[in-house]
VONU-342275 format. One record per residue (C-alpha): residue in one letter; x, y, z. Coordinates in Angstrom, 1 decimal, padded with zeros to 4 digits, always signed. Each point is the difference from the previous one (the first is absolute). Example, Ala and Ser with C-alpha at 12.3 -4.5 7.8 and 13.67 -1.06 7.14 Angstrom:
! VONU-342275
+--------+--------+--------+--------+
| residu |   east |  north |     up |
+--------+--------+--------+--------+
|      a | +012.3 | -004.5 | +007.8 |
|      s | +001.4 | +003.4 | -000.7 |
+--------+--------+--------+--------+
This chain:
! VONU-342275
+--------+--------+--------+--------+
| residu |   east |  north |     up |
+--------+--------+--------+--------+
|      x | +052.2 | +000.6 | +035.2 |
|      x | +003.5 | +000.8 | +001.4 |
|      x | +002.2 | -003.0 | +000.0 |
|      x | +003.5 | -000.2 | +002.3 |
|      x | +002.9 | +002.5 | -000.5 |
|      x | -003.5 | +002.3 | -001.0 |
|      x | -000.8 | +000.4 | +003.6 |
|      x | +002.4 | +002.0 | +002.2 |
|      x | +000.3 | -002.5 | +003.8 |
|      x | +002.5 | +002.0 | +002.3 |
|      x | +001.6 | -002.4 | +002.3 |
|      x | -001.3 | +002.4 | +003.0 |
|      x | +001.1 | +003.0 | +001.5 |
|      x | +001.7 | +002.7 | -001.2 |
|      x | +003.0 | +001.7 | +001.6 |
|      x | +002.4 | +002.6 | -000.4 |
|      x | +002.6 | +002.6 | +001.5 |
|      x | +002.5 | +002.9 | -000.7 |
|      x | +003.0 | +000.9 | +002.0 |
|      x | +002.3 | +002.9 | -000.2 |
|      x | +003.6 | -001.1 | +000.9 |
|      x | +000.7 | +003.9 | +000.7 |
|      x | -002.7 | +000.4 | +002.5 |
|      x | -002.2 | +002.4 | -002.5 |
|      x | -003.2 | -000.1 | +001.4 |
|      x | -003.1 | -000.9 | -003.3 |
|      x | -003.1 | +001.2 | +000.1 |
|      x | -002.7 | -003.4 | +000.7 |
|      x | -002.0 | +000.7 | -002.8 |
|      x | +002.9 | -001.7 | -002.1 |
|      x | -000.3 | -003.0 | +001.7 |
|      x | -004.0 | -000.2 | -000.1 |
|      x | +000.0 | +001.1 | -003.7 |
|      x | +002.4 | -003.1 | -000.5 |
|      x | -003.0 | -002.1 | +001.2 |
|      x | -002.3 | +000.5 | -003.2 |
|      x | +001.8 | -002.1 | -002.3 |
|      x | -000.5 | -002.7 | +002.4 |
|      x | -003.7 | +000.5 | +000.9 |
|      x | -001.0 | -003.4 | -001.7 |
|      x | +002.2 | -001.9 | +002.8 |
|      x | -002.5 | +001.4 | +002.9 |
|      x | -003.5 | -000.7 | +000.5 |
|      x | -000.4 | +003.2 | +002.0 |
|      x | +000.0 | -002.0 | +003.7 |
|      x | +003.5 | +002.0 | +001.1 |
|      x | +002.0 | +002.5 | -001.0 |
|      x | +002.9 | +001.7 | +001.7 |
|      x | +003.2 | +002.0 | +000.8 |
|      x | +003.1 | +000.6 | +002.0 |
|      x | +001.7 | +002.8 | +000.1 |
|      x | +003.5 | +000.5 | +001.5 |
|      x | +001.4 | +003.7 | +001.0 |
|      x | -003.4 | +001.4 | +000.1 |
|      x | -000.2 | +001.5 | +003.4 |
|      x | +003.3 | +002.5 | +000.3 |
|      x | -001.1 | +001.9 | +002.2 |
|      x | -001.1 | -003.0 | +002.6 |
|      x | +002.7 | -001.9 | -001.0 |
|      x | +001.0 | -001.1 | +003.5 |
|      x | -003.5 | -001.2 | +001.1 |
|      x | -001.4 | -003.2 | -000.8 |
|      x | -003.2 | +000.8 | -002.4 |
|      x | -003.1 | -002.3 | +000.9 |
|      x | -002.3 | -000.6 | -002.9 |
|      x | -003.1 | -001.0 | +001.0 |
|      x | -003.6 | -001.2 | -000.6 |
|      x | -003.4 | +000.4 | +002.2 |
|      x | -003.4 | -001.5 | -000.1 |
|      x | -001.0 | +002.6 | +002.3 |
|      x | +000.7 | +003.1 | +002.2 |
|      x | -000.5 | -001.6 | +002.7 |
|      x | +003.0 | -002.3 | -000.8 |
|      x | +001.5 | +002.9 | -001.0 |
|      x | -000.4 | +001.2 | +003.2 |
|      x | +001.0 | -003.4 | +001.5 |
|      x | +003.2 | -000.3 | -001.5 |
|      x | +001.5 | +003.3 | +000.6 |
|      x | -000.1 | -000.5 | +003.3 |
|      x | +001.9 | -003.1 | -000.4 |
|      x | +002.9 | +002.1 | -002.1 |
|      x | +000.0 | +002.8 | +002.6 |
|      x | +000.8 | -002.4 | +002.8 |
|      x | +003.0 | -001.6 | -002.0 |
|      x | +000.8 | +003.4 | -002.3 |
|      x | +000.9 | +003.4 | +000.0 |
|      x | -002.6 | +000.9 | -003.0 |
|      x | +001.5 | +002.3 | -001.5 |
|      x | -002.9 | +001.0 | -002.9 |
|      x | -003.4 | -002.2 | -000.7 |
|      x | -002.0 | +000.8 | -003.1 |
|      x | -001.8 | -001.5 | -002.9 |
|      x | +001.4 | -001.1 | -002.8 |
|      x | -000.9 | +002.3 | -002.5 |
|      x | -002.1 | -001.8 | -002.8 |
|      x | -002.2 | +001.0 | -003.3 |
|      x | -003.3 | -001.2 | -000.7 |
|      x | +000.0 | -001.7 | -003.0 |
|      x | -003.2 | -002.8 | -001.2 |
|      x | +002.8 | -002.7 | -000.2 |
|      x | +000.4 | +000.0 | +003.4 |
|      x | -002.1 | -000.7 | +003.1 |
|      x | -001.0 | -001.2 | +002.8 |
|      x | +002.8 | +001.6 | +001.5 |
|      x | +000.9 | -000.2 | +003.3 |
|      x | +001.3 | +002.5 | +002.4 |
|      x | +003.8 | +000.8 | -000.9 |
|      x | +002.0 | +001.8 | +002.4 |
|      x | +003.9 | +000.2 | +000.6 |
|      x | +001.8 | +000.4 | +003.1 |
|      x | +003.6 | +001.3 | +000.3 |
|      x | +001.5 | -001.4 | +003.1 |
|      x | +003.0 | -000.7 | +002.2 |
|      x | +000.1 | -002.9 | +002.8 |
|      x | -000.2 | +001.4 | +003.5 |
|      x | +004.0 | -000.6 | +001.4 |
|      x | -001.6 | -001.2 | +002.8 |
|      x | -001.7 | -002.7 | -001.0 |
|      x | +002.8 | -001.4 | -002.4 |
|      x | +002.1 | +000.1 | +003.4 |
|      x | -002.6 | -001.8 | +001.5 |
|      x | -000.4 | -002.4 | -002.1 |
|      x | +003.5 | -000.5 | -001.3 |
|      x | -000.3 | +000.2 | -003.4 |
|      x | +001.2 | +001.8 | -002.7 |
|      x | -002.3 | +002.2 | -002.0 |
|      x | -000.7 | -001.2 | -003.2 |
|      x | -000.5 | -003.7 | +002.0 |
|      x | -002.6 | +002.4 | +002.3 |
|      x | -001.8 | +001.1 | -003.1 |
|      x | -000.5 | -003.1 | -001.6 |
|      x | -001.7 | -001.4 | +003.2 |
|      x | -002.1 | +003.2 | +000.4 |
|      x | -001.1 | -000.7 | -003.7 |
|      x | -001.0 | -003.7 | +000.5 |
|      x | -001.3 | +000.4 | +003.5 |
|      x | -002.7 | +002.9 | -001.9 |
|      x | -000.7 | -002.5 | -003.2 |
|      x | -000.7 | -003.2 | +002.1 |
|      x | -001.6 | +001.6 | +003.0 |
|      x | -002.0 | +003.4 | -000.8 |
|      x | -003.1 | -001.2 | -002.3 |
|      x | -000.8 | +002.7 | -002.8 |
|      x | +003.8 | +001.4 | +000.0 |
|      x | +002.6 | -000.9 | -002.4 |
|      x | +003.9 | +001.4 | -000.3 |
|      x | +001.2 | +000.0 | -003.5 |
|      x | +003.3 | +002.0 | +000.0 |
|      x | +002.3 | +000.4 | +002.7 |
|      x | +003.0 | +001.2 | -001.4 |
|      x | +002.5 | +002.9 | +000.3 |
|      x | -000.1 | +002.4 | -002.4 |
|      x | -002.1 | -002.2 | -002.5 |
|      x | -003.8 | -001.1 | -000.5 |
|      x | -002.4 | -002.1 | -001.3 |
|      x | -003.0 | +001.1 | -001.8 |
|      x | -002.6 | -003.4 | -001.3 |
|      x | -003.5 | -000.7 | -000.8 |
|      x | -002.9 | -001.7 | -001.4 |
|      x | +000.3 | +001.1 | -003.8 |
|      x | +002.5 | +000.0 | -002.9 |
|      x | +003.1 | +001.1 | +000.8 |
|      x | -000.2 | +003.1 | -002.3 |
|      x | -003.2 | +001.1 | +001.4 |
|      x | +001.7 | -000.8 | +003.8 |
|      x | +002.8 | +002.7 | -000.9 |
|      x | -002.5 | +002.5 | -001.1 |
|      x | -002.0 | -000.5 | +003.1 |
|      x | +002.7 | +000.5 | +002.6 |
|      x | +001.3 | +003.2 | -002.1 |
|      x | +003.6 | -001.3 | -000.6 |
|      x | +001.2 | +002.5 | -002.1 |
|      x | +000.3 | +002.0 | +002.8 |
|      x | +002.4 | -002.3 | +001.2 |
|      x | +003.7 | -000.3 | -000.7 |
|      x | +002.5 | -002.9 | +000.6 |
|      x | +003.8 | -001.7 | -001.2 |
|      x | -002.0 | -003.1 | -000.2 |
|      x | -003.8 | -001.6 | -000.9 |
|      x | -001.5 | -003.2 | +000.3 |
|      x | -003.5 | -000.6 | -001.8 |
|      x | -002.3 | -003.1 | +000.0 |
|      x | -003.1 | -001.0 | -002.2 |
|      x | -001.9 | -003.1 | +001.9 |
|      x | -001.7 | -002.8 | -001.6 |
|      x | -000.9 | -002.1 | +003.0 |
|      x | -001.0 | -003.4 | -000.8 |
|      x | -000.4 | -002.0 | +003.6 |
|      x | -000.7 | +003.0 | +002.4 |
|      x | -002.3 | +003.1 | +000.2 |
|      x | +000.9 | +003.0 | -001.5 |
|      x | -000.4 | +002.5 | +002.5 |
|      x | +001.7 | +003.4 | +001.5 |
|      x | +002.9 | -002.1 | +002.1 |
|      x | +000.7 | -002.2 | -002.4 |
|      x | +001.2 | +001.8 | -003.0 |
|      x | +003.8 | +000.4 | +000.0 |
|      x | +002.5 | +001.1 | +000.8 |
|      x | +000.0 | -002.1 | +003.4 |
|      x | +002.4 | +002.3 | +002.1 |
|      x | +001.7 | -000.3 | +003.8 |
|      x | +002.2 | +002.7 | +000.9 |
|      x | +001.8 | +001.4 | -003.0 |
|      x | +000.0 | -003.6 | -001.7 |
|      x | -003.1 | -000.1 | -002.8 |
|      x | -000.4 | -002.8 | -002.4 |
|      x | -002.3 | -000.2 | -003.1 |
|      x | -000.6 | -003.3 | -001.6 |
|      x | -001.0 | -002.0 | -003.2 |
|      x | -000.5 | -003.7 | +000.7 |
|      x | -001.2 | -002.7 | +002.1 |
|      x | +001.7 | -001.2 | +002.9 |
|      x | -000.9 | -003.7 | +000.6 |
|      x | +002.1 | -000.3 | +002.7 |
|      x | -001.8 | +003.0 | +002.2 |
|      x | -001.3 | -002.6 | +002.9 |
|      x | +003.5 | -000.6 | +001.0 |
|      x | +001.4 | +002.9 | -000.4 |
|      x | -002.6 | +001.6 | +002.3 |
|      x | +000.1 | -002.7 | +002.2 |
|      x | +003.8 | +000.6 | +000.5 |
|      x | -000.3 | +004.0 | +000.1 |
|      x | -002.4 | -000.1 | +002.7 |
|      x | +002.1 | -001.4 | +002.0 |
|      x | +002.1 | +002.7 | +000.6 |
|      x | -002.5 | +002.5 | +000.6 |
|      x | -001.7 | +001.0 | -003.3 |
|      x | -003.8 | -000.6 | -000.6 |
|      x | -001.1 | -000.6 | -003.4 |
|      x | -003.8 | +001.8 | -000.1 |
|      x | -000.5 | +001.6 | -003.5 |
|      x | -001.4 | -003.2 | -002.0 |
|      x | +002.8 | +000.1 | -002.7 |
|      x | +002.8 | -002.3 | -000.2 |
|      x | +002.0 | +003.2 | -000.5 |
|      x | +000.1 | +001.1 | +003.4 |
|      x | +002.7 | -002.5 | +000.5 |
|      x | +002.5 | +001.2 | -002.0 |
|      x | +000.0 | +002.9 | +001.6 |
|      x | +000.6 | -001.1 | +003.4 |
|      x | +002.5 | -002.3 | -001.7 |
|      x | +001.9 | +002.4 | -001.3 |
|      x | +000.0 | +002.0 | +003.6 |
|      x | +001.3 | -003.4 | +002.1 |
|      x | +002.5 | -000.4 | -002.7 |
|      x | +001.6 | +003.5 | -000.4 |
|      x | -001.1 | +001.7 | +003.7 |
|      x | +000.0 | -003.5 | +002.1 |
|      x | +002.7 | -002.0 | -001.3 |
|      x | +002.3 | +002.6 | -001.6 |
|      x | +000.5 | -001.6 | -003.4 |
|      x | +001.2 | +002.4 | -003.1 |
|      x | -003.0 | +000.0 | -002.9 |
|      x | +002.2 | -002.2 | -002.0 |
|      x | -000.2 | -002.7 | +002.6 |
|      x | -003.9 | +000.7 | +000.6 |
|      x | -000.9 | -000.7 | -003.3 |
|      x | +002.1 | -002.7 | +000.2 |
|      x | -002.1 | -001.7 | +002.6 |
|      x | -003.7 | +001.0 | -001.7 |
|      x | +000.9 | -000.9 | -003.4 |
|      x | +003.2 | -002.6 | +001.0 |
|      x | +001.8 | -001.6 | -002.8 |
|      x | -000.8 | -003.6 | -000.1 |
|      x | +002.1 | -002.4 | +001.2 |
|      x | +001.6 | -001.2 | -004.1 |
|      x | +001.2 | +003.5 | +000.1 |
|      x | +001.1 | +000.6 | +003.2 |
|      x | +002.4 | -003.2 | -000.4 |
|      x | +001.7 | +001.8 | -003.5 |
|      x | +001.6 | +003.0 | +002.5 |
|      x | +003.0 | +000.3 | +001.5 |
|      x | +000.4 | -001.7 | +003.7 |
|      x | -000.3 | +003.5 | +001.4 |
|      x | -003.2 | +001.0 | -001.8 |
|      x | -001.6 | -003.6 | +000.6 |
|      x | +000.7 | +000.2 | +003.9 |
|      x | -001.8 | +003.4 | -000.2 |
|      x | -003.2 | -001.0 | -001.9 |
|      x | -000.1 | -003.6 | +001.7 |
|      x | +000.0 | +002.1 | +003.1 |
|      x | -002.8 | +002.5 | -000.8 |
|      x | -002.2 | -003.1 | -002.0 |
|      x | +000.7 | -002.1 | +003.8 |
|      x | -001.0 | +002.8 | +002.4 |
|      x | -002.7 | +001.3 | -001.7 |
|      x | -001.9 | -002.7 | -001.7 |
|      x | -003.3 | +001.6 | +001.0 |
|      x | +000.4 | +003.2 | -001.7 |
|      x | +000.9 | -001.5 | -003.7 |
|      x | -003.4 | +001.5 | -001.7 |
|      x | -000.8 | -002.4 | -002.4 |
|      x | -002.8 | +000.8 | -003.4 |
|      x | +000.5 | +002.5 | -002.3 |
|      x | +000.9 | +003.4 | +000.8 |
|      x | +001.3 | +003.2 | -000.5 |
|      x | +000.7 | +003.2 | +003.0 |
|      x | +001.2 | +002.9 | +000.4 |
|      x | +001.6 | +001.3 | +003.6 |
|      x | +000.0 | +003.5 | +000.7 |
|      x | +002.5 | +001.0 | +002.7 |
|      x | +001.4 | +002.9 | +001.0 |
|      x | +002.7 | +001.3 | -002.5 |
|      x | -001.1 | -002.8 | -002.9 |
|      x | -001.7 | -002.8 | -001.4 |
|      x | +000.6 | -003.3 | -000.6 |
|      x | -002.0 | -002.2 | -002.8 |
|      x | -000.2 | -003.8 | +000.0 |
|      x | -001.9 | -002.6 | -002.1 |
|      x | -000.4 | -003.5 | +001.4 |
|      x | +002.7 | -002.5 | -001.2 |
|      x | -001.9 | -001.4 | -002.7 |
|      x | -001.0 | +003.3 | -001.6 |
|      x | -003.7 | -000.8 | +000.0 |
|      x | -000.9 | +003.6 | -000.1 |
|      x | +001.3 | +003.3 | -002.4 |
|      x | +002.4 | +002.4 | +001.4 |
|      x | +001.7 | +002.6 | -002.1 |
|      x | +002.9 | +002.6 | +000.4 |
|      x | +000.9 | +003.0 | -001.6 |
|      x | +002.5 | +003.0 | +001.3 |
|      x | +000.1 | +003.5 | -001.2 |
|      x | +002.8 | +002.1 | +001.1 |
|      x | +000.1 | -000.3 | +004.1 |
|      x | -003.6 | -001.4 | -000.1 |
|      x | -000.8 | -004.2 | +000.0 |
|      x | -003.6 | -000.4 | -001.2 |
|      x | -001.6 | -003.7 | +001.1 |
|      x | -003.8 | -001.1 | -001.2 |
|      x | -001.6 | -003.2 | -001.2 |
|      x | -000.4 | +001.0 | -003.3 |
|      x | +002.6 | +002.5 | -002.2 |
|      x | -002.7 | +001.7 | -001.4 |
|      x | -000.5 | +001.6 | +003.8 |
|      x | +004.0 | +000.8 | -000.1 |
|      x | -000.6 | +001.9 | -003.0 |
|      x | -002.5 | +002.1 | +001.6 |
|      x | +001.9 | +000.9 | +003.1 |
|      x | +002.9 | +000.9 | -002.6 |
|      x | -000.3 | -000.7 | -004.2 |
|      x | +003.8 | +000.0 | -000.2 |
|      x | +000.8 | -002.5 | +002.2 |
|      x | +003.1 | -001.9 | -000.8 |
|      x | +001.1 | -003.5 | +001.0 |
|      x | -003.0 | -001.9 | +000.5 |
|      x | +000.4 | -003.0 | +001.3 |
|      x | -001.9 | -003.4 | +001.8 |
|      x | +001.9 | -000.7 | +003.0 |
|      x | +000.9 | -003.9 | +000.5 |
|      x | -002.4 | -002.2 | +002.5 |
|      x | +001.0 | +000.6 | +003.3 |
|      x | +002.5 | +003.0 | -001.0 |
|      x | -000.5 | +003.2 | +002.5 |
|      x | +000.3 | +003.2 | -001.9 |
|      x | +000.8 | +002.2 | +002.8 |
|      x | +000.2 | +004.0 | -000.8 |
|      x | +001.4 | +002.3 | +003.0 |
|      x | -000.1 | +003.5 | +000.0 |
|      x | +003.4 | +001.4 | +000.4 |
|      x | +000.8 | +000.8 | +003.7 |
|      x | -001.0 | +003.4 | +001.6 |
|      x | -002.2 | +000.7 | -002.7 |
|      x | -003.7 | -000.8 | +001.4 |
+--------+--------+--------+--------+
C-alpha cells in the first residue's frame, strides 16, 4: 500500500511555452514533445496549442479556427462570413487519425478580411468588428464554434492529452517564434472539444492552471461590455479580461497584471507615493477584474508572451532562457525537454509578470 509523498498528486494542469526573442520560427513538435513529462498532470479531457507566426504567407488576414457539428452548419455559417468577409481561403484543418483521439468534429479554417464597407458602416475598427463577428457566431449559430481568430497565429485543441492533440493536428509541419501548450485536468466542468485551452480572442490566447473562485464576478462584469462567456470553463474569462484590459482600456501588460493579480493593499502602502497612486487607482477602477483562487496563465500576443502566477503563488511556474529563447512550463522537467541546457531557471514571485517580447521587426 502506497502511503503519502509515494503517490504522485499534480496540483492540475500542466502548461508550458517557448519563445524566440530573434523571431526564429520552431518547429511545434518541440512544444508538444515538452508535454510528456507532464502527462501525469492531465486526465486526457483537453489538450491544446497556440502557435504564433504560423501563417506567413496569410499574414495579413485574420485566420478563423473553427469547429462543426455538421455540414449543414458548415454551410450555415459561411454564409454568415461571406456577408461580413472577403474569404480569402476556406479549408479543413488538416488532421491525423490517431485511436487517442475522436469523436472529432468538423475543423475547418477560414482566412479572411472584413468587408471595408461594413466597418464604415458600422463605425468600428477592425479587430473591434472581428471580435463581435466571433461572439455573434458562438452565442447565436447552434453547432458552430470559433476557436482562433487571430492574425498570423492559431489555435489547435482537443479532447485528449496534449501530446496525442499535437500529433493529431500534425504540428510538426508547423513553424512559429513562439508556442503555448496546455494539458487539462478539469475538475468542475466537462471536458469537451471547446473547452480545452488555450481560450483565444483575436491574437490574445491564454492557457491556465488553477481555479478561479472569483469567475461569477468577473463574468458578470465582462459581460457588460459586450463579451459572452459560453464555453463552460472559468477560463474563458481571462481571456476576455485580458482583451478589455490591453485592447479596451489601453493599459501596458505590466499594469494588466497588475489589476488580475493586484498587490494587496499591506504592500501597496510600502511604495513610493507615485507607485501607490498608480496601483490604488488600478485596485479602485477595476475591483471586478481582481481574479481571486489559485492560478497560473500564460498570454500569447502578437510579438511575445507574458507569464503570471496569482499573488499567493498557489500554483508552479518555472523559467529557464537559452541564448535568445525564454522557455516557461509548470514543471522544469518540461523546460528540459524543450531545451536540456537551459540556464537560469527560475520561480517567478506571486503576482510577478514575466513578459518576453520578440525584438522589433523580427516576426
Amino acid at each position: 500500500m502506497k502511503t503519502e509523498g509515494q503517490i504522485r498528486i499534480p496540483s492540475g494542469c500542466a502548461i508550458a511555452a517557448m519563445i524566440s526573442r530573434e523571431g526564429k520560427r520552431m518547429s511545434g513538435k518541440t512544444i508538444y514533445e515538452a508535454m510528456k513529462p507532464m502527462h501525469d498532470r492531465s486526465n486526457g479531457l483537453g489538450g491544446g496549442f497556440a502557435g504564433y507566426g504560423i501563417y506567413p504567407e496569410y499574414k495579413d488576414y485574420y485566420a478563423l479556427h473553427l469547429f462543426f457539428d455538421s455540414r449543414a452548419t458548415r454551410k450555415k455559417c459561411e454564409e454568415f462570413l461571406k456577408e461580413r468577409f472577403e474569404v480569402v481561403k476556406g479549408e479543413l484543418i488538416p488532421t491525423r487519425k490517431i485511436p487517442a483521439i475522436t469523436d472529432e468534429p468538423i475543423i475547418w479554417r477560414y482566412f479572411v478580411d472584413p468587408l471595408k464597407s461594413m466597418l464604415a458602416s458600422m463605425q468600428v475598427d477592425e479587430k473591434e468588428y472581428v471580435a463581435r463577428a466571433v461572439m455573434e457566431i458562438n452565442t447565436k449559430l447552434d453547432g458552430a464554434y470559433v476557436f482562433s481568430s487571430g492574425k498570423n497565429m492559431g489555435t489547435f485543441k482537443a479532447v485528449g492529452f496534449p501530446e496525442d492533440v499535437g500529433v493529431f493536428y500534425q504540428l510538426e509541419n508547423y513553424r512559429g517564434y513562439a508556442w503555448t501548450a496546455h494539458g487539462r485536468y478539469p475538475t468542475n466542468t466537462p471536458g469537451w472539444w471547446g473547452g480545452a485551452h488555450p481560450f483565444t480572442l483575436l491574437d490574445y490566447s491564454i492557457v491556465h492552471n488553477g481555479e478561479i473562485s472569483s469567475y461569477d464576478a468577473n463574468r458578470r462584469y465582462i459581460e457588460m461590455f459586450g463579451y459572452k462567456c459560453t464555453l463552460q470553463t472559468d477560463t474563458e474569462v481571462i481571456t476576455y479580461i485580458m482583451d478589455y484590459l490591453l485592447r479596451g482600456q489601453s493599459l501596458t501588460l505590466e499594469e494588466a497584471a497588475n489589476v488580475i493579480a493586484a498587490p494587496f493593499w499591506s504592500t501597496i502602502n510600502t511604495k513610493s507615493q507615485e507607485e501607490k497612486e498608480k496601483y490604488t487607482f488600478l485596485r479602485t477602477v477595476f475591483s471586478s477584474l481582481l481574479i481571486t483562487g489559485p492560478f497560473s496563465i500564460v498570454l500569447g500576443f502578437t510579438g511575445g508572451l507574458m507569464a503570471l502566477n496569482d499573488r499567493l503563488k498557489l500554483r508552479s511556474m518555472v523559467v529557464g532562457e537559452k541564448d535568445d529563447m525564454v522557455f516557461i512550463a509548470s514543471e522544469e522537467a518540461a523546460i528540459r525537454a524543450m531545451e536540456p541546457n537551459a540556464e537560469n531557471i527560475y520561480a517567478p514571485y506571486g503576482g510577478e509578470p514575466v513578459i518576453v517580447k520578440v525584438k522589433e521587426g523580427c516576426y
